[in-house]
C-alpha positions as CSV (number, residue, x, y, z in Angstrom):
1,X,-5.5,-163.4,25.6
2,X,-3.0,-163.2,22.9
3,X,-2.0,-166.6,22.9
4,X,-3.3,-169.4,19.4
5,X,-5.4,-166.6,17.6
6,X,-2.2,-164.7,17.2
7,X,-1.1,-166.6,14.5
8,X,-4.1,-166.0,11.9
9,X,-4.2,-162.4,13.9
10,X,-0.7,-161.9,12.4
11,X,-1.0,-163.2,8.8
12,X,-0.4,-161.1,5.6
13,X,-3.6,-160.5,3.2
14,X,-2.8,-161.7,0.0
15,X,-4.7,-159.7,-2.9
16,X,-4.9,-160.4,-6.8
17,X,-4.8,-156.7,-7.4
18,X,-3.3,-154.9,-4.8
19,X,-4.0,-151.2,-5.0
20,X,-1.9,-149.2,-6.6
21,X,0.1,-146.5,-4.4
22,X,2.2,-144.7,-6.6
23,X,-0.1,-142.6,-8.3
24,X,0.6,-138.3,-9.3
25,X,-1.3,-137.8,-6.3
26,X,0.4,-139.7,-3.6
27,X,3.9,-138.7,-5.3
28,X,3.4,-135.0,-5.0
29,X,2.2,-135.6,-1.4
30,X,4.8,-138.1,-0.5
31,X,7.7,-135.3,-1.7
32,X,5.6,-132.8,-0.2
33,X,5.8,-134.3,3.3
34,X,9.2,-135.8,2.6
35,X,10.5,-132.1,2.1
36,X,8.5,-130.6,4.9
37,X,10.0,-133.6,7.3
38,X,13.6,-133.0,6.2
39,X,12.7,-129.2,7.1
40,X,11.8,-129.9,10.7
41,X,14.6,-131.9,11.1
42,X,17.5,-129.6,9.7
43,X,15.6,-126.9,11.8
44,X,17.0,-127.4,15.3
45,X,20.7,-127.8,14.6
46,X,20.2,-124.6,12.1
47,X,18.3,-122.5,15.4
48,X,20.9,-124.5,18.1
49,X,23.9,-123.2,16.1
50,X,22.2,-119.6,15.1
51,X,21.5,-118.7,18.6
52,X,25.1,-119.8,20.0
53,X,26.7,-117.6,17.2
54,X,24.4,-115.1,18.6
55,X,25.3,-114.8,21.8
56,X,22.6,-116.2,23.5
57,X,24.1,-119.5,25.1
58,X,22.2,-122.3,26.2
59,X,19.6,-120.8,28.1
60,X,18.8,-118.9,25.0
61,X,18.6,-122.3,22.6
62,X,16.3,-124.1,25.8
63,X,14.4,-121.0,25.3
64,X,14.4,-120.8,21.5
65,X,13.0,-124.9,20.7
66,X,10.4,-124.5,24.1
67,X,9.4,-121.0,21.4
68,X,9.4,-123.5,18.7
69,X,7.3,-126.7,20.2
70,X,4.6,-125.0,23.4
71,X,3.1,-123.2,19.9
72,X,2.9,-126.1,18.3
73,X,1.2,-128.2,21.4
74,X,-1.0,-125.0,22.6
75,X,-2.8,-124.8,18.9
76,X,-2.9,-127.9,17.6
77,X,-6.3,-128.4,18.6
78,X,-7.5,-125.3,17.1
79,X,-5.8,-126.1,14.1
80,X,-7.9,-129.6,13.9
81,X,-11.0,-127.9,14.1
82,X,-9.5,-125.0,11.1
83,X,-8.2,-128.0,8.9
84,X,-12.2,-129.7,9.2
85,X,-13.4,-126.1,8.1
86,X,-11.8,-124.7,5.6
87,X,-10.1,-127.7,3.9
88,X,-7.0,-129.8,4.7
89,X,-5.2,-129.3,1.5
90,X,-5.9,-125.2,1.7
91,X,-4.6,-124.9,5.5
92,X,-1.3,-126.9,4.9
93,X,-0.1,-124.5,1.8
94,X,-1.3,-121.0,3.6
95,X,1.3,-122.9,6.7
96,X,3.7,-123.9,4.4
97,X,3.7,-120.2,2.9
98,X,3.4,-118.6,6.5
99,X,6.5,-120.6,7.6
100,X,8.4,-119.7,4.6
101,X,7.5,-116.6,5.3
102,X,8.8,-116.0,8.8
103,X,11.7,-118.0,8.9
104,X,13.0,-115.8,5.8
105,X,12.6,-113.1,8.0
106,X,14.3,-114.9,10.4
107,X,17.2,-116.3,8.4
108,X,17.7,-112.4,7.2
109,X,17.6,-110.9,11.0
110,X,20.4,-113.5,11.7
111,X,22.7,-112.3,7.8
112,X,22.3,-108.5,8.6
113,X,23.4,-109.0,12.6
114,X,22.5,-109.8,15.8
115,X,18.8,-109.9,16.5
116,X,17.6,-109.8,19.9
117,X,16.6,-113.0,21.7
118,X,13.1,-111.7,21.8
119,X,13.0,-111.8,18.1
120,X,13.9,-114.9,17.9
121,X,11.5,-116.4,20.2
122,X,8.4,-114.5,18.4
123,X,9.0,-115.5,15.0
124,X,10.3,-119.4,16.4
125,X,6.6,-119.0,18.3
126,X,5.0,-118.3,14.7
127,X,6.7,-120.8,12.7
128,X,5.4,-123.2,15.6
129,X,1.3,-122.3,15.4
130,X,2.3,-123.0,11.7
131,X,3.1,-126.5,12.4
132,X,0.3,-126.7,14.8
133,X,-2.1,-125.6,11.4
134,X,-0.3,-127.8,9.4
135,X,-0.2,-130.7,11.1
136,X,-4.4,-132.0,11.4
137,X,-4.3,-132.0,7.5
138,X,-2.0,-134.9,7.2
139,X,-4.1,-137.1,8.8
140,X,-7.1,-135.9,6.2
141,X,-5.5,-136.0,3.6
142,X,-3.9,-139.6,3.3
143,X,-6.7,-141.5,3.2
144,X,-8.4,-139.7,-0.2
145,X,-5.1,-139.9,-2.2
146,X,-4.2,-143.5,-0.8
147,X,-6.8,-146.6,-1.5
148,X,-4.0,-148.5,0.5
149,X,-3.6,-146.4,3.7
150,X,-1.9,-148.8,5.7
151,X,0.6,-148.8,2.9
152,X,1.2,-145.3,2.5
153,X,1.2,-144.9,6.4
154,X,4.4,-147.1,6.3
155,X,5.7,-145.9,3.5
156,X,5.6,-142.3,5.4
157,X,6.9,-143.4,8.3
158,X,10.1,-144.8,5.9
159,X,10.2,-141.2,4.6
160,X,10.1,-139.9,8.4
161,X,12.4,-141.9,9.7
162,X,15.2,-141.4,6.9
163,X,14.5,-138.1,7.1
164,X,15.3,-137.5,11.4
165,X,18.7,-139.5,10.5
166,X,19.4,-137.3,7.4
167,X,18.2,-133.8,8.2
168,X,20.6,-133.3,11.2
169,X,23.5,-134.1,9.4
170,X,22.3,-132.1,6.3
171,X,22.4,-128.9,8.5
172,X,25.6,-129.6,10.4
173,X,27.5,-130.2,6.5
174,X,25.8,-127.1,5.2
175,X,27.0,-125.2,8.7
176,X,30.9,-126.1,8.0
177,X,30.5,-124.2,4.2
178,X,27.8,-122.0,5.4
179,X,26.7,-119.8,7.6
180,X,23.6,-120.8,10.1
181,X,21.9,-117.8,8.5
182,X,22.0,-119.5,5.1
183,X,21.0,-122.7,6.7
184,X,17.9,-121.4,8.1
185,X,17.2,-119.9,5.1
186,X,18.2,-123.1,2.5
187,X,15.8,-124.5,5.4
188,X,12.6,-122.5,4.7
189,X,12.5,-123.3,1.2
190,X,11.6,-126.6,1.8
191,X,8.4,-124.9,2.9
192,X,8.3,-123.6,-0.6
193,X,8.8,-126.8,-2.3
194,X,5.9,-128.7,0.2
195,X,3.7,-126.0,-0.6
196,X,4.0,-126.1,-4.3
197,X,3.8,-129.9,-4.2
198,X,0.2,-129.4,-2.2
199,X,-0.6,-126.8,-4.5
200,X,-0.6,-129.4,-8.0
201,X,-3.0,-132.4,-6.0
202,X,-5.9,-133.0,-8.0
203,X,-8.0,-135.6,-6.1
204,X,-8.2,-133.5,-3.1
205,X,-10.5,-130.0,-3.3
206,X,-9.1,-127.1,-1.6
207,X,-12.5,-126.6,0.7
208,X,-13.5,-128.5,3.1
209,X,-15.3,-131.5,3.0
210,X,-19.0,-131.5,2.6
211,X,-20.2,-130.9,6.3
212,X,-23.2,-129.0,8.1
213,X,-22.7,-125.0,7.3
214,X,-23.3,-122.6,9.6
215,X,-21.7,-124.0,12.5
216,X,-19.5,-121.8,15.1
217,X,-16.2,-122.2,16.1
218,X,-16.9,-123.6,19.3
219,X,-19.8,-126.0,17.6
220,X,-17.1,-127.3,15.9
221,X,-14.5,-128.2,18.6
222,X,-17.0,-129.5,20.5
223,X,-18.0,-132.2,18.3
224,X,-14.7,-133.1,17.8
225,X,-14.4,-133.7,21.1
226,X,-17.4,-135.9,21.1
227,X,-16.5,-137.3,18.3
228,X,-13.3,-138.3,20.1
229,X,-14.7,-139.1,23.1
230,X,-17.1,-142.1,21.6
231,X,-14.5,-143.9,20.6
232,X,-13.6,-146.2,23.9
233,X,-10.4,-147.7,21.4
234,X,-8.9,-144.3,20.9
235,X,-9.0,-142.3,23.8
236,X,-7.8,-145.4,25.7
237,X,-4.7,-145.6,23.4
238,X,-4.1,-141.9,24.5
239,X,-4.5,-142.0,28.1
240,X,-2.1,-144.8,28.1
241,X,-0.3,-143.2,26.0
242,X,-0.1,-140.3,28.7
243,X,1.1,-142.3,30.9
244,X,3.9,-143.7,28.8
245,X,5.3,-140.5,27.8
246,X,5.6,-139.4,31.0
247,X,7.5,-142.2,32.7
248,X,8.8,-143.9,29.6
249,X,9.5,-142.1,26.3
250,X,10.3,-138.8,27.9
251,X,12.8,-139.7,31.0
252,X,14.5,-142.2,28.5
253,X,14.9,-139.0,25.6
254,X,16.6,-137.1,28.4
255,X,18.2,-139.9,30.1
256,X,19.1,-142.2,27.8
257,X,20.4,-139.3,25.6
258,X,22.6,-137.9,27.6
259,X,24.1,-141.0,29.4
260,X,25.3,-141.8,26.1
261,X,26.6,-138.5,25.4
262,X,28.7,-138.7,28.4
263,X,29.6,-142.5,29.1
264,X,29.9,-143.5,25.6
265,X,30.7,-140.7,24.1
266,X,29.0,-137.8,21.0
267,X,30.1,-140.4,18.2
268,X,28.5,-143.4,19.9
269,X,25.3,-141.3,20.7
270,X,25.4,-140.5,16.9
271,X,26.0,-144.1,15.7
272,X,23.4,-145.1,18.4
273,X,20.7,-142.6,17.2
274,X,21.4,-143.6,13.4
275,X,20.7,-147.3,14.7
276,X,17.5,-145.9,15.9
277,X,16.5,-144.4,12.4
278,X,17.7,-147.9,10.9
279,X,15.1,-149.8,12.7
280,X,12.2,-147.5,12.1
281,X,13.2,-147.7,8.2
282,X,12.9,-151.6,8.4
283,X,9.4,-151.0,11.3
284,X,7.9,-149.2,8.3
285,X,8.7,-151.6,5.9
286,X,7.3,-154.4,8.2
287,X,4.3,-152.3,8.1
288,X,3.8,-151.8,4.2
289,X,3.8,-156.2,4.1
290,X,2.3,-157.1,7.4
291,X,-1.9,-156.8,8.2
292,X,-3.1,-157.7,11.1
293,X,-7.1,-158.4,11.7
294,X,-6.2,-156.4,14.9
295,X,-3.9,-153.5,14.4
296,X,-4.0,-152.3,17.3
297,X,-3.4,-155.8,19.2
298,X,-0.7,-156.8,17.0
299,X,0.7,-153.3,17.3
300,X,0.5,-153.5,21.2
301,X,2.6,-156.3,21.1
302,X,5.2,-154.2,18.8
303,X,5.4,-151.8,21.5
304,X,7.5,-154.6,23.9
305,X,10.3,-154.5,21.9
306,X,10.8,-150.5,22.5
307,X,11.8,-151.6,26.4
308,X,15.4,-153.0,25.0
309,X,15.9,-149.2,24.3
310,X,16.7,-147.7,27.9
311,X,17.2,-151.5,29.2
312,X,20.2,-151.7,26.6
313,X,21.4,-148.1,28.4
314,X,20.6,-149.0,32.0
315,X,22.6,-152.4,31.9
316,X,25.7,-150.5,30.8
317,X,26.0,-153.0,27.4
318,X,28.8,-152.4,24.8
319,X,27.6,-150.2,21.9
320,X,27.2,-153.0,19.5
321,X,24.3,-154.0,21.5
322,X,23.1,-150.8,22.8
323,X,22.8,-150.1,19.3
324,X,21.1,-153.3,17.9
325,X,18.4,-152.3,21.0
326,X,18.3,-148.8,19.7
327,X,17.1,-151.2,16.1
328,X,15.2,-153.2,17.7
329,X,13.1,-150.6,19.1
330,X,12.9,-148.7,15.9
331,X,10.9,-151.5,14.3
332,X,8.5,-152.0,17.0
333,X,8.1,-148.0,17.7
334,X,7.6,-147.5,13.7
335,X,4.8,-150.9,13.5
336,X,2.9,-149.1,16.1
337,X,2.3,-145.9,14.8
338,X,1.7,-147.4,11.6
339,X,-1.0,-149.3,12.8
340,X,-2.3,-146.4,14.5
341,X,-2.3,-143.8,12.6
342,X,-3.9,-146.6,9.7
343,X,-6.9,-147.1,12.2
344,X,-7.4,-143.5,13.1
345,X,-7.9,-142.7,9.4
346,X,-10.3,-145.6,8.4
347,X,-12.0,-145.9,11.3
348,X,-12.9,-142.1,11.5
349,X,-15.1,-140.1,8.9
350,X,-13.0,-137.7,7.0
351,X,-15.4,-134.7,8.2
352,X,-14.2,-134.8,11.8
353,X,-10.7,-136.4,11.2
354,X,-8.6,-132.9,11.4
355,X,-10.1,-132.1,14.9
356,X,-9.7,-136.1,16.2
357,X,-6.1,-136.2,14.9
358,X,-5.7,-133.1,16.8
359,X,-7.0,-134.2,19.9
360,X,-5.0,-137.3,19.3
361,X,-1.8,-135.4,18.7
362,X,-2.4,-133.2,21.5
363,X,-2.8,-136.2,24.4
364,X,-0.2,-138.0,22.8
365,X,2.7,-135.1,23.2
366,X,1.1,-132.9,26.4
367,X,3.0,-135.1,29.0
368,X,6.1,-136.0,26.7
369,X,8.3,-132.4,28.0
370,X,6.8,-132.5,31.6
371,X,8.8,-136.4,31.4
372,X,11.4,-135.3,30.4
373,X,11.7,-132.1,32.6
374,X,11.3,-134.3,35.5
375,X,14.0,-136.8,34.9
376,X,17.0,-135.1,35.9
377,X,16.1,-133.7,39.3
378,X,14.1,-137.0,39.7
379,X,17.6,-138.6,38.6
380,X,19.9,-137.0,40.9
381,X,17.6,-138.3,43.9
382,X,16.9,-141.9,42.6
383,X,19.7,-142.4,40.3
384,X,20.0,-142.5,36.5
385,X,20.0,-146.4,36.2
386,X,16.8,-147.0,38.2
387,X,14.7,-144.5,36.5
388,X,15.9,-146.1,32.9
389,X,14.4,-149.3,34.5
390,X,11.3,-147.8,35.4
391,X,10.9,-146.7,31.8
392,X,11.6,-150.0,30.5
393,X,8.7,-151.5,33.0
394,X,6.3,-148.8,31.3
395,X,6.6,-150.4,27.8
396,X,5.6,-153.9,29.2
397,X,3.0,-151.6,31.5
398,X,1.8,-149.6,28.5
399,X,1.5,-153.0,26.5
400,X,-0.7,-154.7,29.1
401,X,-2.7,-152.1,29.4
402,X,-3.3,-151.8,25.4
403,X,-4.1,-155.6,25.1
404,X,-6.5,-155.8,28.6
405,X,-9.0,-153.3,27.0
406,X,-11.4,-155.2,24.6
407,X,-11.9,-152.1,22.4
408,X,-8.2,-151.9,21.6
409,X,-7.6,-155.4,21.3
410,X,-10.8,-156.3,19.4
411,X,-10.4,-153.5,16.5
412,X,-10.9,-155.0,13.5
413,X,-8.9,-154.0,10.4
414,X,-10.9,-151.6,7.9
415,X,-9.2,-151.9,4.2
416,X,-8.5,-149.1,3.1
């Protein structure tokens, strides 16, 4: 199935005039996203140390990121079918100035005192639908300020990936000068900066794209849904996908994560996690040369070499090697969702893409917390080991799957 045509599957597309990527357009979007990633990432350590300071303990952190991500998961949907109405570019800066706007309030509840837990969680909860608005747009937005999309998808995911490494230990330097009021706050002006980035793009229209008027609401969702739907290629990734999260990605996140925490050691688990970032640096970078015929074959294949991450953790390997499988993974965990997220957005019209990336996001993360809420009890009756074995089958399992569907496997490449 994947054996000789592999090779041609595999090679990279020369061109005499490559597009150019770099233009005003994709620079204000790139630091507009770039700003907004480091954001999300600084936010957690800023809310984790915040809350503790507060009073609130650990039940009141669980409490405060579940405020900040079931929002976010809950809405995103609706915020697909939004983005299709009234215009990518217009939903992301009224989110951006939402955000900004309730985590100053926020950041000045935590200066002036104490604020009650409740508090927290509401304006956490708001900040989340934020996201969940925010979020569909990206995927609109890329493909009419990038005529290389592949190429800008990996040069994001470069951009993301620095940024998960970066942002955390951006908030925990600014927390030993600072207060985590101040850090929350230095935090929501990176909502100001995305949003003023947004604001300056020319090539994209603040309305909508041109698209039937009159429609309802529901009208709306519902051909999103059938728009999803009729694509055999993309639902398939996402059911798999499902099944992934829930007995790969998530039990290794909470697994993995805090075996090395406790056998290893917090300055392992950091060095281990910034090997992680490493490898989705280069995976993107792989990305921007490599073009596969089939992307989503080639990418399936990419999706093996995430199974040396809780294998490297379950066979108890030094943490030279537990980190070079943390790498390892990176790169094929970044190649995938490059090649993904590149055929979502040529292969779908730009009309309906907010309310299919939804749907997309939305099956992709729904089974990733019940995972990892059900490895620790499932842990303590099993064992820790077995389970991380179980998760490394489900790569292998997840890739097989991918590869035995001839919609998935046959996708052709769509320049763009």
């Amino acid at each position: 199935m994947v054996g000789s045509d592999m090779v041609p599957d595999l090679q990279v597309k020369e061109t005499s005039s490559p597009p150019r990527l770099w233009t005003a357009d994709f620079r204000l979007f790139f630091t507009a996203r770039t700003t907004s990633l480091l954001g999300d990432a600084m936010l957690p350590v800023a809310i984790t140390a915040a809350v503790i300071r507060a009073g609130y303990g650990a039940s009141g952190v669980g409490y405060a990121l579940a405020a900040l991500v079931a929002p976010f998961a809950a809405l995103i949907i609706f915020g697909g079918v939004l983005s299709d109405r009234f215009g990518a570019r217009r939903l992301m800066i009224v989110s951006d100035t939402a955000r900004l706007c309730f985590q100053m309030v926020l950041a000045l509840l935590f200066l002036l005192g104490t604020p009650q837990l409740w508090q927290i969680l509401v304006l956490l909860a708001l900040v989340g639908a934020g996201s969940a608005i925010f979020q569909p747009g990206v995927a609109s937005i890329i493909p009419r300020i990038a005529r290389d999309v592949q190429k800008a998808n990996g040069t994001l995911r470069i951009s993301e990936s620095v940024t998960n490494v970066v942002g955390p230990s951006v908030a925990g330097l600014l927390l030993v000068v600072s207060s985590p009021a101040v850090v929350v706050a230095l935090d929501a002006l990176t909502y100001a900066v995305g949003g003023g980035c947004l604001l300056l793009l020319r090539s994209v229209p603040m309305g909508s794209v041109a698209r039937e008027s009159g429609t309802s609401f529901r009208a709306d969702l519902v051909e999103g849904w059938r728009e999803f739907r009729a694509r055999t290629w993309l639902w398939s990734v996402i059911v798999v996908f499902m099944l992934w999260q829930l007995a790969g990605a998530g039990p290794t996140m909470t697994l993995g994560n805090s075996t090395l925490v406790t056998d290893y050691g917090a300055s392992t688990f950091g060095f281990v996690m910034s090997s992680l970032g490493v490898g989705s640096v280069l995976g993107g970078i792989v990305a921007i040369r490599l073009r596969p015929r089939h992307p989503l074959r080639a990418g399936a294949l990419s999706m093996i070499l995430w199974a040396l991450m809780p294998l490297g953790v379950a066979l108890g390997l030094p943490t030279p090697l537990v980190a070079g499988c943390y790498m390892v993974s990176g790169v094929g965990m970044a190649f995938w969702i490059v090649m993904f997220h590149t055929s979502v957005q040529t292969h779908i019209p730009n009309e309906v893409l907010g309310r299919v990336h939804a749907y997309d996001a939305a099956g992709s993360l729904v089974m990733k917390p019940v995972g990892q809420a059900a490895a620790g009890p499932l842990a303590v009756i099993v064992g820790t080991v077995p389970l991380l074995f179980v998760s490394a089958s489900m790569a292998l399992v997840a890739c097989a799957l991918l590869l035995a569907i001839p919609a998935v496997r046959g996708l052709r490449r769509v320049e763009g």
